[in-house]
N, C-alpha and C positions, 0 to 999 in steps of 0.2 A: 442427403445433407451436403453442401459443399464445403468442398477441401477447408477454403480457411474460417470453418468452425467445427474440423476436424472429423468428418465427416470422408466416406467414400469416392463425391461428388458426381455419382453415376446419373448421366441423363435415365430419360422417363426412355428412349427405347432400351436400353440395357435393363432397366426393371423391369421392362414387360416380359423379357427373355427368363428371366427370374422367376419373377411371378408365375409364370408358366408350368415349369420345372415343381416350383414349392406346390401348386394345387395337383400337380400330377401327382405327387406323391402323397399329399394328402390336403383336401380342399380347407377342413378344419386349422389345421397348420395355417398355412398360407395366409387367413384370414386373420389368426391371432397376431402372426408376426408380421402384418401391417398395419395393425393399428396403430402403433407410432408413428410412421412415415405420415398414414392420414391427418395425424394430431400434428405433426410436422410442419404439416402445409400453408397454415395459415401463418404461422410462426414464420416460414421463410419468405413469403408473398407479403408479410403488411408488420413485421416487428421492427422494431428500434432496432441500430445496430449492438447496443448496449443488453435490447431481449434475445439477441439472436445470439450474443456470445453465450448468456446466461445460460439458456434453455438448450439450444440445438448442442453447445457440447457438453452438455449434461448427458444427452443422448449417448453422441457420440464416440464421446470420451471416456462418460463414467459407468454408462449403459444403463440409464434411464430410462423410464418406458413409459409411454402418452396415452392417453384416449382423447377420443372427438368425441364433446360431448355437447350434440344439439339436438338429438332428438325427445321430445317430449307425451306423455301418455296424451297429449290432446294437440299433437303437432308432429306429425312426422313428415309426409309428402311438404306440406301446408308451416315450412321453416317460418314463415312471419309470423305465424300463428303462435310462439312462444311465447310461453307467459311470467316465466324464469326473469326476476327481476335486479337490478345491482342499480344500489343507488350512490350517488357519493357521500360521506359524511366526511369533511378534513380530508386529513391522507389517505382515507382508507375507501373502498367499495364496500359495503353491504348487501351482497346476495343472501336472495330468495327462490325459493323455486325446487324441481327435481326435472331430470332427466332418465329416458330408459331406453332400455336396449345399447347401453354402449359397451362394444367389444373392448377386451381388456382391464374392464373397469376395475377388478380384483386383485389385478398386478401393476397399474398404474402409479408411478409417481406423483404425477402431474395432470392435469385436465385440461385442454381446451375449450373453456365455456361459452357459448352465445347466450348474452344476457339482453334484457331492455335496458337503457340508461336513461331510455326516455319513453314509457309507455304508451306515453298519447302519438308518437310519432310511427307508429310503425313497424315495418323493417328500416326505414330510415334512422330508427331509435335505436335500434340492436347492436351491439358491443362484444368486441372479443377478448376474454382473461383468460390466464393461467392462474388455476387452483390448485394446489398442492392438496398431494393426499393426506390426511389426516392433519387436514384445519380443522379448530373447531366451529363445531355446528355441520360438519362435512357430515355424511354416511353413507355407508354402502348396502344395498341392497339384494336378497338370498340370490346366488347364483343360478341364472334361470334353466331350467332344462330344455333345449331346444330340440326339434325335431331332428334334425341333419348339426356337420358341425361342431360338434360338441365337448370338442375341449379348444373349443375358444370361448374365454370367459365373460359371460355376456350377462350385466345387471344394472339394475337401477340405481340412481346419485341422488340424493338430497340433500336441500340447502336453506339453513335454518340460522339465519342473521351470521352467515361465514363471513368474514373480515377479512378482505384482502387488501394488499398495499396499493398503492392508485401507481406503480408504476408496473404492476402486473397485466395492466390495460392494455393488450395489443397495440404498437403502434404509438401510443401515446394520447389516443385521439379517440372520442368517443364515435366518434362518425367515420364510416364505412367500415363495422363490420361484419352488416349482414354479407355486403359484397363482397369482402376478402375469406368469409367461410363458404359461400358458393364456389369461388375460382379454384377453393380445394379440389373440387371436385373433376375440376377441368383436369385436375394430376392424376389424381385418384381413381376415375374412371375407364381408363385404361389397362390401368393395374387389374382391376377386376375383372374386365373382360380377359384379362390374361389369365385369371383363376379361374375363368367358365371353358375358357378355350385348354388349361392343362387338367381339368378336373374332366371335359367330355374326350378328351385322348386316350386318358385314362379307362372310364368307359368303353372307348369303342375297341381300344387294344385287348381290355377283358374279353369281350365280345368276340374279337377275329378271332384269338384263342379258341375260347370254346367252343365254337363253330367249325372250326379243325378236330377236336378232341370228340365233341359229340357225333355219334351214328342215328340217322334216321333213314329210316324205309332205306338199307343197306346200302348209304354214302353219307360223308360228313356234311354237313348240315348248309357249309358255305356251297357247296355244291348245287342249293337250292335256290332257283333265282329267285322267289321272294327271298331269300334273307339274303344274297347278294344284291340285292337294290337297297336294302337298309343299311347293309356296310356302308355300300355306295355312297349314300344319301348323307350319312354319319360322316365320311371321311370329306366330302366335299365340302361340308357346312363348318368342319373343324377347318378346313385350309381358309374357308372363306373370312371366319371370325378372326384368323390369324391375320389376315392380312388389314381386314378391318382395322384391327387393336393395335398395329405396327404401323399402319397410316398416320392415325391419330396420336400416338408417342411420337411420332415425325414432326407432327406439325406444332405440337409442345416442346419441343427439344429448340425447332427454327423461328421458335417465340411467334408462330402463324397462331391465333384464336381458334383453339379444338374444340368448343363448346359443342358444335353439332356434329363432328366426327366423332367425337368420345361419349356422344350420347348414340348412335350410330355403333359402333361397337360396342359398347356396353350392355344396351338393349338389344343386340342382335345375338350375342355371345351370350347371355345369360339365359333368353326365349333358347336358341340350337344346346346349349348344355341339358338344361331341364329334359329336352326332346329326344338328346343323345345316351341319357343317363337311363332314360324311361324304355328307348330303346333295345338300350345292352339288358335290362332286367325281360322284356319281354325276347329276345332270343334267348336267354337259360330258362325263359318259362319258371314252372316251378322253384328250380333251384333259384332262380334270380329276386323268386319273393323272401328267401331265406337272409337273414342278418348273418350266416357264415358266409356269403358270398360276397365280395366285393361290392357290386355291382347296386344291391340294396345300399346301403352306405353310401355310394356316388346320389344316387336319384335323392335322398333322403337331404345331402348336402348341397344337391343343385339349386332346390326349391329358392332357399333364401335369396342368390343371386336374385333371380327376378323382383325381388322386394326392396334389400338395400341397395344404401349407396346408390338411391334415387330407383323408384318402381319400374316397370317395363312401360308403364302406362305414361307415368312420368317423362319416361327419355320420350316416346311420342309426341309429348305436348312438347317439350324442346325442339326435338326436330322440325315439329309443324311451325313454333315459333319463330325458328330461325331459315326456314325456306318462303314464307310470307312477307317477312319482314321486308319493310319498305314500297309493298304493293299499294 
């Protein structure tokens, strides 16, 4: 958030160096406490200066906490596909609709909504509010139990004739905000590759450990060149996602368009964590299948990476989009 709405106003590479650090220690963590930042995003890319003082030092100042709330049980890759509806009546919006899977949703303040404003039109029709927790017609939905993860609180929102004030409307403006909830992601994606890149560190440091500590066929186990070409392979692919994820906070900080860098490390870093996590569990073998070990708990928290905050598949179609483009 910047300085003058009282905010830290730390560029995207000093988050990434965060971000990092926060999944090393635990990837669950990491995840919870940025779902603000994400809910953040659109708020600082496309609000009124009048929403930005409102909301972001709300955050800032009073320690308010956001969720992004766009994804839907019949839209998630497929964002136009929403069917989350806010219509105007007078002063007010009238939403409709639910969303699910949104992190933090259980300690939320406030919402970040993608609505339709105009149904027949699209993503061209799609609009961005702040919904306050407990409006009525709001609810919240049983806190989901996820595979990996798992105290970041992640559940379903519904929305049953909620009345919001029309100056809650991102911006002021009903048009462009399918666009200004994409270019979150242009911030946001980054960040994550930095919790793939501190969460398979993590991993692979478990690893190098026990591969010291453990004895096979009478040496330590690193002493084995198959399982020094896996370190190998584990430490290369972390340096690599590193650099990846710090290119692309570079070219967001020097206002350069990161869209295909930050999909580039996002999708690279989160494919190399899964890889690295799965790794560290097959050098402890046995022990590695066990839930007292670390190392379970890493592979189990990687999985999601590849799925939010845009699938692996997904950054593909990006990248493909944006290396074509203009042929």
């Amino acid at each position: 958030i910047p300085e003058r709405y009282g905010g830290a106003g730390l560029g995207s590479f000093e988050e990434v160096l965060v971000n990092e650090e926060l999944a090393w220690g635990d990837p669950g963590f990491a995840t919870a406490a940025y779902a603000t930042a994400l809910a953040s995003a659109p708020i600082i890319t496309g609000a009124t200066e009048e929403q930005k003082e409102r909301w972001l030092r709300s955050i800032a100042e009073d320690g308010a906490l956001a969720s992004y709330a766009v994804t839907e049980p019949g839209a998630g890759s497929d964002v136009a596909a929403c069917k989350t509806t806010a219509i105007r009546d007078g002063d007010e919006y009238v939403i409709n609709g639910s969303k699910m899977w949104i992190t933090g949703a259980g300690h939320a303040d406030f919402f970040f909504v993608l609505a339709k404003t105009d149904p027949e039109a699209g993503y061209r029709g799609m609009s961005g509010f702040v919904v306050e927790s407990g409006t009525e017609g709001f609810s919240l939905g049983k806190k989901e139990v996820n595979m990996g993860q798992r105290c970041s609180d992640t559940r379903s929102i519904s929305f049953d004739d909620v009345r919001v004030p029309a100056d809650h409307l991102i911006g002021g403006s009903e048009s462009g905000g399918w666009m200004n909830a994409m270019k979150a992601f242009d911030m946001s994606r980054p960040n994550i590759a930095a919790h793939a890149t501190g969460l398979a560190r993590a991993a692979y440091e478990h690893a190098l450990q026990y591969s010291n500590e453990r004895q096979t066929f009478g040496k330590p186990l690193h002493q084995h060149q198959a399982i020094q070409f896996m370190l190998a392979d584990m430490k290369t692919n972390i340096e690599a996602s590193r650099m990846l994820t710090w290119k692309s906070a570079a070219e967001f900080d020097a206002g350069v368009r990161n869209t295909e860098s930050a999909a580039h490390a996002k999708r690279f870093s989160a494919d190399m964590a899964m890889q690295v996590a799965t790794d560290a569990v097959q050098i402890y073998g046995g022990y590695g299948y066990s839930e007292e070990y670390p190392v379970a708990r890493l592979m189990r928290g990687a999985k999601v990476m590849q799925i939010y905050e845009g699938s692996s598949q997904i950054q593909r179609m990006i990248i493909g989009r944006e290396i074509t483009k203009g042929l």
